[in-house]
ZAKOL-414525 format. One record per residue (C-alpha): x, y, z. Coordinates in nm, 2 decimals. Example, Ala and Ser with C-alpha at 12.3 -4.5 7.8 and 13.67 -1.06 7.14 Angstrom:
% residues 2
[[1.23,-0.45,0.78]]
[[1.37,-0.11,0.71]]
//
This chain:
% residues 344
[[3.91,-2.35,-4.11]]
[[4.12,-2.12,-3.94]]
[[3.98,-1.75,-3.75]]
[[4.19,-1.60,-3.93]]
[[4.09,-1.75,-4.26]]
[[3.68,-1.72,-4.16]]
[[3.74,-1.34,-4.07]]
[[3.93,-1.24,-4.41]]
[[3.67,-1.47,-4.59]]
[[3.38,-1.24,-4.38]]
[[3.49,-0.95,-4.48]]
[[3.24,-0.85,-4.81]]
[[2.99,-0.87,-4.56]]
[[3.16,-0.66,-4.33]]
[[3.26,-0.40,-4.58]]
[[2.89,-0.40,-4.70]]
[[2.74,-0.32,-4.34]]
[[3.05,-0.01,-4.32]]
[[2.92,0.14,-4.63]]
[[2.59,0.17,-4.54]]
[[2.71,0.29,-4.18]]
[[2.85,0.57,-4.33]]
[[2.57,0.63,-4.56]]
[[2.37,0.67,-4.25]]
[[2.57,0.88,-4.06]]
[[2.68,1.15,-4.31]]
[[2.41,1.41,-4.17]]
[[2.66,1.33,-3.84]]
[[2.94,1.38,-4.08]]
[[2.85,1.71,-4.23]]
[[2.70,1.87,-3.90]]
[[3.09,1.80,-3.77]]
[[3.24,1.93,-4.05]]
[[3.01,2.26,-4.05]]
[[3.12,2.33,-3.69]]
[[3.51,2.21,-3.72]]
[[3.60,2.43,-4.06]]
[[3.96,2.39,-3.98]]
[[4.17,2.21,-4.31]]
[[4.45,2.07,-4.12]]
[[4.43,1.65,-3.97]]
[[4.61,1.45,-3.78]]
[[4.61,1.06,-3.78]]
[[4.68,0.90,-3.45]]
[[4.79,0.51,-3.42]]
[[5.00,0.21,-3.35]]
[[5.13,-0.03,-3.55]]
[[4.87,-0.10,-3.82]]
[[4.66,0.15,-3.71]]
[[4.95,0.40,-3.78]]
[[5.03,0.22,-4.12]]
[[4.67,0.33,-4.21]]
[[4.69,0.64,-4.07]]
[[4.98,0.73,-4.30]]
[[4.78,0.60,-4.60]]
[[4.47,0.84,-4.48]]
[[4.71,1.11,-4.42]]
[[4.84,1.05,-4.79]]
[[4.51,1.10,-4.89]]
[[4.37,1.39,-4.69]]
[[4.65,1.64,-4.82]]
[[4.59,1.53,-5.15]]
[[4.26,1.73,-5.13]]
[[4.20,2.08,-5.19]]
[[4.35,2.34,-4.89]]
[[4.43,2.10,-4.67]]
[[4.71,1.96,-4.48]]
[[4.73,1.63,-4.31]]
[[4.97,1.41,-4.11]]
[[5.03,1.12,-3.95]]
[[5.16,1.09,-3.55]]
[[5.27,0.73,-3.40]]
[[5.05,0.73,-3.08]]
[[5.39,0.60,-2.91]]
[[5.67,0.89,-3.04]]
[[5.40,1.12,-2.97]]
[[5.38,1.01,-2.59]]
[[5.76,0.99,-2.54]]
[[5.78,1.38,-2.66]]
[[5.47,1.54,-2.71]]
[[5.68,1.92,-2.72]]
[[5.81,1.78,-3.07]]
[[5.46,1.72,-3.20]]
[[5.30,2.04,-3.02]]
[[5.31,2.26,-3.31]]
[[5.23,1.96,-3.61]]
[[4.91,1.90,-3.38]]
[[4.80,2.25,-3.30]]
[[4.45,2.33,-3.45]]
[[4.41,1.99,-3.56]]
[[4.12,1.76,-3.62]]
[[4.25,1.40,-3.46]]
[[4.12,1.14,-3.62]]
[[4.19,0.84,-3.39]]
[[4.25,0.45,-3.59]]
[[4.21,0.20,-3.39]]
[[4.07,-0.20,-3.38]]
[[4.04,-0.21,-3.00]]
[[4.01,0.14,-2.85]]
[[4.23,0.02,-2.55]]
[[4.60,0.04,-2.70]]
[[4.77,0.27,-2.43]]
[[4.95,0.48,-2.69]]
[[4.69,0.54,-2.84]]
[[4.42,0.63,-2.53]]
[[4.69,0.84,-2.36]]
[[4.76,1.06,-2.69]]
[[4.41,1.07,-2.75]]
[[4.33,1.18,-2.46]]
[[4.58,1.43,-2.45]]
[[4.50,1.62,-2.76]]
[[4.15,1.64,-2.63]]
[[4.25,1.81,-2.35]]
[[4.45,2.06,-2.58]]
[[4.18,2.15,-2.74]]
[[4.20,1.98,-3.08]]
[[3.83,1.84,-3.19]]
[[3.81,1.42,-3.20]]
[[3.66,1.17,-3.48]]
[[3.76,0.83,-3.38]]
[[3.71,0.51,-3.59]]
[[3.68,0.20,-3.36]]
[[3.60,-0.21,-3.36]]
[[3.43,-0.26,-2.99]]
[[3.17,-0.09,-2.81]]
[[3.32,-0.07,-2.48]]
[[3.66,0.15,-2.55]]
[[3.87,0.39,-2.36]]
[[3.81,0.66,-2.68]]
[[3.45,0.73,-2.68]]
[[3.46,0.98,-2.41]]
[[3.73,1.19,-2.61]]
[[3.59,1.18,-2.94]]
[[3.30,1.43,-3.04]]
[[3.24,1.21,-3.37]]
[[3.29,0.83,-3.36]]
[[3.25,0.55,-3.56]]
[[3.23,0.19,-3.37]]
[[3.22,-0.10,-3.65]]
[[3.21,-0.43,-3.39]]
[[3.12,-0.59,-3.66]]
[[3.46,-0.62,-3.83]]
[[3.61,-0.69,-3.49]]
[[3.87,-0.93,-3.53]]
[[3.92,-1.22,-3.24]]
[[4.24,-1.36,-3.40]]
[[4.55,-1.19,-3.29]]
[[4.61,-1.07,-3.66]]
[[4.40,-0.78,-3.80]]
[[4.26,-0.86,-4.17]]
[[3.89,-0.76,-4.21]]
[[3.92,-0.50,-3.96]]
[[4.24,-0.30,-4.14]]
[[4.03,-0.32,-4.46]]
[[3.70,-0.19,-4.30]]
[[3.95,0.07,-4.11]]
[[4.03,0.18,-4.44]]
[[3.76,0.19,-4.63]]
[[3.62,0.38,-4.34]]
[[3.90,0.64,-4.43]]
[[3.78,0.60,-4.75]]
[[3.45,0.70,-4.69]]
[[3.53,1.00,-4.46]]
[[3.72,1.19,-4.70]]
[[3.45,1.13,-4.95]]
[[3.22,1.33,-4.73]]
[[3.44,1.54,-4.62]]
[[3.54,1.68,-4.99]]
[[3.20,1.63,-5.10]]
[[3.34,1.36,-5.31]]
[[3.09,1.13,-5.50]]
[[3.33,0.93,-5.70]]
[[3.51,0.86,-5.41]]
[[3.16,0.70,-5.26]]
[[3.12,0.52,-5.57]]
[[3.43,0.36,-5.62]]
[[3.40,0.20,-5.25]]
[[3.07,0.12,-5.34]]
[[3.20,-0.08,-5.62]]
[[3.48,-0.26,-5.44]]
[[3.24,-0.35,-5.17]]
[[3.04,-0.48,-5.39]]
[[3.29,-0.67,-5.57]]
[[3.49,-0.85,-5.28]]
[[3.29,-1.18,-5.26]]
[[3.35,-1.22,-5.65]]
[[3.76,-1.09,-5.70]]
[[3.73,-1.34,-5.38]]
[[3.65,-1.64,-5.53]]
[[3.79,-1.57,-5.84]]
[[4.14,-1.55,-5.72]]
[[4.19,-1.79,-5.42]]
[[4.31,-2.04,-5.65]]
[[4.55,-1.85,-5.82]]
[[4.69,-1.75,-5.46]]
[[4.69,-2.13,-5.37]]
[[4.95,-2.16,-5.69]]
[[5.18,-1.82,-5.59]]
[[5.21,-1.97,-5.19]]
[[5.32,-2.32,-5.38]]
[[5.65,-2.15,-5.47]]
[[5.98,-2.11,-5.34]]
[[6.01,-1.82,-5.15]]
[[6.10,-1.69,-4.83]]
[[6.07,-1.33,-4.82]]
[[5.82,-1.09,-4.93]]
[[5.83,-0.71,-5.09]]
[[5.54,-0.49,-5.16]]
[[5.57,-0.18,-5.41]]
[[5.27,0.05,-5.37]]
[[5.25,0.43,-5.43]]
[[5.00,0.73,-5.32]]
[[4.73,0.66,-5.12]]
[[4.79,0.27,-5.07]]
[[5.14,0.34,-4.91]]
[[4.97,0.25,-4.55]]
[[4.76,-0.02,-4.65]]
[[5.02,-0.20,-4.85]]
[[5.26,-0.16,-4.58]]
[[5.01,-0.33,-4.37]]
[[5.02,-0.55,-4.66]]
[[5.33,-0.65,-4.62]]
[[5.30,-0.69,-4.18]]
[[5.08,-0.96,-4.33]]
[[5.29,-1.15,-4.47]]
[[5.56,-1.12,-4.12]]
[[5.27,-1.18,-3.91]]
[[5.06,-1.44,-4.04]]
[[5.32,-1.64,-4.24]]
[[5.62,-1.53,-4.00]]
[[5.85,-1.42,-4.31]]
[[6.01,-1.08,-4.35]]
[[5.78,-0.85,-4.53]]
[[5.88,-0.51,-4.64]]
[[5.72,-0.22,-4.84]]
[[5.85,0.03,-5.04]]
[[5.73,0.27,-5.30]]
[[5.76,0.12,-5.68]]
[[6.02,0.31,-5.85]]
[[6.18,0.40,-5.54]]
[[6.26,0.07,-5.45]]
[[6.55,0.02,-5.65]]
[[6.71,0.31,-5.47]]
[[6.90,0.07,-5.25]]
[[6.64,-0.17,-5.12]]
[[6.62,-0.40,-5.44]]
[[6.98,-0.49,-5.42]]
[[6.87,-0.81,-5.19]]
[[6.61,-0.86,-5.42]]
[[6.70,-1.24,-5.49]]
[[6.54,-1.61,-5.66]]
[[6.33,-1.64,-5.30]]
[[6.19,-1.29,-5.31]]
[[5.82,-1.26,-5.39]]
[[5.74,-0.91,-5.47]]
[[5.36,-0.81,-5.51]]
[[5.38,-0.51,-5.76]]
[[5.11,-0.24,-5.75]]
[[5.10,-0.06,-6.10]]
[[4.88,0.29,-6.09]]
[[4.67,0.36,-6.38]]
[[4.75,0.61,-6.61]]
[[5.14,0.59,-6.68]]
[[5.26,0.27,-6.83]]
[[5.64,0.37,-6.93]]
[[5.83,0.36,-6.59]]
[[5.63,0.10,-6.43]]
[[5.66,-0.12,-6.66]]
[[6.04,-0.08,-6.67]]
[[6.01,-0.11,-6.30]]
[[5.82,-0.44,-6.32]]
[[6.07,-0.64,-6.57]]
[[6.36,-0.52,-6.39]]
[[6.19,-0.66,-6.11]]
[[6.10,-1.04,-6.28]]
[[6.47,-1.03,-6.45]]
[[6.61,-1.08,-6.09]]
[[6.46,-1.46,-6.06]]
[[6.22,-1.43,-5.78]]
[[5.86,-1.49,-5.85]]
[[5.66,-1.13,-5.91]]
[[5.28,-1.07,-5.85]]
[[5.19,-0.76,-6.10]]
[[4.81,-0.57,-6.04]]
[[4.72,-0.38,-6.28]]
[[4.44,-0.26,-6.45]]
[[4.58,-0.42,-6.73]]
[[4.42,-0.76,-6.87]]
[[4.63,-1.03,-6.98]]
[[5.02,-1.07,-6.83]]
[[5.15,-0.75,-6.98]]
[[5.48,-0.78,-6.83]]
[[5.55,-1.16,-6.84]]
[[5.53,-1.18,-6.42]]
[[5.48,-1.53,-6.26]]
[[5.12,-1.43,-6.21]]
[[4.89,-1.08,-6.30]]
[[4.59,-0.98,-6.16]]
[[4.31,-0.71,-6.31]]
[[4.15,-0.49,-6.10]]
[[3.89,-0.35,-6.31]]
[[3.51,-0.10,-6.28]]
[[3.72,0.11,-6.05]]
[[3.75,0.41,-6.12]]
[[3.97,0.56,-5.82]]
[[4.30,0.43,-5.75]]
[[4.26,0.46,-5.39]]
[[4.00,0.22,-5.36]]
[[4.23,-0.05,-5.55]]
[[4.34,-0.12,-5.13]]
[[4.05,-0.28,-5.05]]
[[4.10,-0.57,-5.30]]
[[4.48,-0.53,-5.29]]
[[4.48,-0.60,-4.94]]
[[4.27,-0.95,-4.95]]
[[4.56,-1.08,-5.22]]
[[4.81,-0.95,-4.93]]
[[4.61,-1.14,-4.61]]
[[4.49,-1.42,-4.81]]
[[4.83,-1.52,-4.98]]
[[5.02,-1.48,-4.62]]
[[4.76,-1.73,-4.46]]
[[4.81,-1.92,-4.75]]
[[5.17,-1.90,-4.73]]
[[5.13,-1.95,-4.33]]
[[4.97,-2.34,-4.38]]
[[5.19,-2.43,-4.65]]
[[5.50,-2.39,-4.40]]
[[5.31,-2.58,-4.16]]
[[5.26,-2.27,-3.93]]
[[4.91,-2.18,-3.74]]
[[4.81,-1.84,-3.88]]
[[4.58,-1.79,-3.55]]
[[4.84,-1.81,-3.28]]
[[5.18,-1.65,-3.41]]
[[5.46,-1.64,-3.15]]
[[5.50,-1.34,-2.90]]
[[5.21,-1.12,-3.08]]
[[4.90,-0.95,-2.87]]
[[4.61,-0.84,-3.01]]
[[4.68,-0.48,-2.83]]
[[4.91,-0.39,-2.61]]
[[4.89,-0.21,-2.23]]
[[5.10,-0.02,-2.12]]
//
């Protein structure tokens, strides 16, 4: 078995031991938030990191009186006057698997000194962020040792789950991570084989459609699919996608389709558009059945917050690249020209 395929298969236990890490630190949690009272974040990475921090961000401003944003660690280091005033008054909340990414230590580090408080979520011990942050969160254990992130990106989001839960006083929140947690080693096992069948097919280039709050982790999604597998993958919002985008849509596109609760009209539309173009489509839905006669549907189901739907929508992502990765013959542990972090 590959690293890469042990640390996706680790992750239920990984995601369990985040949960109750948050669990334990909310007094931590609160006692921050009771001294920081400002409304206004901004979400700091690189690459992935930044793909979730655009998903947090998305998620954050959905909440009552408060504004959020995302800032690539690297734009915001080439001209920090342009970000000055988006920053200003800020809670930072750092993303970050190895805490030593440059762009991200320098802009950390320079926010800090600007006065904006710190809450850092992290994968090692020894970092170069701990000394900026005044609230941090170091998960080693969903450290990943392959060059491609998988259980760490979904325990970086749940994470980001789980802090606006306590930040907006949030129970449901809690409780629909709780449920995915709980969940993973089942929707695990119960759809490996069906993602054995989908990397069988002919295809050579991947699109994700995802909306609201899983816009950064099914971005990351897709980086899967180019990183792992070494295809082109590409996300897009669902209905926007056929602004443009869908016109190279062809009989060798896979496109994973993400379909929110609550509306069924336009989506649907959306998704049989989509499986009239020839390529094989992946639907997820909470719908049971095939509703929409794609190559293959999956139910995602006792959840009752959409934004939670990322931490099983992002196994079917990681898991069908690696899949995707051995049936090309490629080894999904070393893929060419890629760090684990990169140093300035």
């Amino acid at each position: 078995m590959y690293l890469t395929e042990r640390e996706i298969a680790d992750t239920p236990v990984s995601l369990a031991r985040t949960y109750a890490y948050f669990l334990e630190k909310k007094p931590e949690i609160e006692a921050f938030f009771a001294k920081h009272r400002q409304r206004k974040f901004a979400f700091l990475g690189c690459g992935s990191s930044y793909m979730l921090a655009k998903g947090a961000a998305a998620l954050f401003q959905s909440l009552p009186d408060t504004a959020a944003c995302a800032v690539p660690a690297g734009d915001f280091l080439v001209n920090p006057d342009f970000w000055q005033n988006t920053l200003k008054d800020s809670i930072v909340v750092s993303l970050s698997r190895s805490g030593r990414t440059s762009e991200v230590v320098r802009a950390v580090k320079a926010v800090r000194a600007s006065g904006c408080p710190v809450i850092s979520l992290c994968m090692r011990k020894e970092n170069d962020i701990s000394p900026f942050s005044e609230l941090e969160f170091i998960m080693d254990w969903c450290y990943d040792e392959s060059v491609c992130q998988t259980r760490t990106v979904t325990n970086l989001y749940a994470g980001s789950l789980l802090l606006a839960a306590a930040y907006s006083s949030d129970g449901e929140l809690t409780a629909a991570v709780a449920a995915v947690c709980n969940a993973s080693r089942s929707f695990q096992e119960a759809n490996r084989p069906l993602l054995e069948k989908i990397a069988a097919l002919d295809w050579d280039r991947v699109v994700v459609l995802a909306d609201g709050p899983l816009c950064g982790i099914a971005e990351e999604g897709a980086l899967a699919f180019t990183e792992i597998a070494m295809i082109s993958g590409n996300w897009f919002h669902l209905l926007d996608y056929r602004h443009g985008p869908v016109v190279i849509s062809g009989p060798k596109t896979l496109t994973l389709v993400l379909a929110q609760p609550g509306e069924d009209a336009l989506q649907s539309a959306m998704v049989k558009e989509l499986v009239q173009r020839g390529g094989p489509v992946v639907s997820v839905s909470e719908l049971s059945g095939n509703p929409w006669g794609t190559a293959a549907h999956i139910t995602i189901e006792g959840v009752s917050r959409f934004a939670a739907w990322g931490v099983p929508f992002i196994y079917l992502c990681q898991m069908l690249a690696l899949l995707k990765a051995l049936e090309l013959g490629g080894n999904p542990d070393a893929p060419a020209g890629l760090n684990a972090y990169i140093v300035l």
